[in-house]
N, C-alpha and C positions, 0 to 999 in steps of 0.2 A: 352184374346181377348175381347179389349172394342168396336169395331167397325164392322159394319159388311158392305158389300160392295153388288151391282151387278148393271149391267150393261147392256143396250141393243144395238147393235153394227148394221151398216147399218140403218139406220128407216129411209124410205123413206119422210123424211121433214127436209126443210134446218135447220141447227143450230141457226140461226135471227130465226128463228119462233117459235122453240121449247124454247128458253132463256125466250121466255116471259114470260110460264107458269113457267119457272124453275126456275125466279125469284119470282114467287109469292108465292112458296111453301116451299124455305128456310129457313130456322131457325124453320119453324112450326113442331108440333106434327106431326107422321106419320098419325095416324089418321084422323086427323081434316083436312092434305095436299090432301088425297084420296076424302074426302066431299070436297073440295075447287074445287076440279080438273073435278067431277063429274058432277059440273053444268055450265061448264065453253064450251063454242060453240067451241073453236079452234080444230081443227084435232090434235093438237097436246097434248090433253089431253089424249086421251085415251093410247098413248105410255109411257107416263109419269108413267103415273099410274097406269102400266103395273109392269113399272121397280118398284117403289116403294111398290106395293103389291110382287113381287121377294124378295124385300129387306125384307120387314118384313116376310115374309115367311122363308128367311134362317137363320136369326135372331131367328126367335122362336125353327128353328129346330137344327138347328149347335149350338146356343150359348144358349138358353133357354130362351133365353130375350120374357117377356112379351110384349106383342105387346103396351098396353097403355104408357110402359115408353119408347118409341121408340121414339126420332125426330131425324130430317133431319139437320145433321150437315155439309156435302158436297152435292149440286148436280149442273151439268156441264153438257153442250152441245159443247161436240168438233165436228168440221167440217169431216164429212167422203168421201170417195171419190165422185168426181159428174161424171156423165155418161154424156158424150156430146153426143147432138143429134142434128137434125137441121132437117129444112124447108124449101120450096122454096119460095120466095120471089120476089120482083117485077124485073120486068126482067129479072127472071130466076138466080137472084141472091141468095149464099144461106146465109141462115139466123139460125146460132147458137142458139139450145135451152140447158142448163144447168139443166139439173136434179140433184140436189143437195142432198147429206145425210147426215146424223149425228148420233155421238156415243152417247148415252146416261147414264150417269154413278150417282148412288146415292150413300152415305158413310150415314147406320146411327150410332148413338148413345144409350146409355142407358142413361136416365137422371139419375142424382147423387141426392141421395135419401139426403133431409135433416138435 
């Protein structure tokens, strides 16, 4: 078992908003992804880095993997379902609102020593 995975399913923020942060924490240290993520204003940080403290959590327990040589070799924002809502609007017309989710999914790594 070289990989270790988890996932946060439903999170109430569209999949656009979460990639942003999920692209900036790719290929980084798990570590160093947690400080990036920590200082970073979007809502969408704190989910993030929800899953990826999960990850290295199951990582140290299932596989033993030291948490230092841990990086983030997958993570992905798929589209989850959206909740339609709506409002009324001018003339009593109505007006669609899209409550959108997203799956959140990290795959890490152990680096290869050397």
């Amino acid at each position: 078992m070289d990989q270790v995975r988890a996932s946060a399913r439903n999170v109430g923020i569209s999949a656009q908003k979460v990639r942003l942060l999920v692209d900036l924490v790719r290929g980084r240290p798990a570590v160093e992804a947690l400080n990036v993520l920590k200082f970073m204003p979007n809502a969408a940080a704190g989910p993030v880095a929800k899953v990826i403290r999960t990850a290295i959590g199951n990582a140290e327990e299932t596989a033993g993997f030291s948490r230092d040589d841990l990086y983030i070799s997958e993570i992905f924002a798929d589209e989850g379902p959206t909740m339609r809502r709506g409002r009324v609007g001018a003339r009593g017309r109505f007006k669609p609102l899209l409550k959108r989710s997203s799956h959140i999914t990290v795959v890490l790594k152990e680096k290869e020593a050397a």
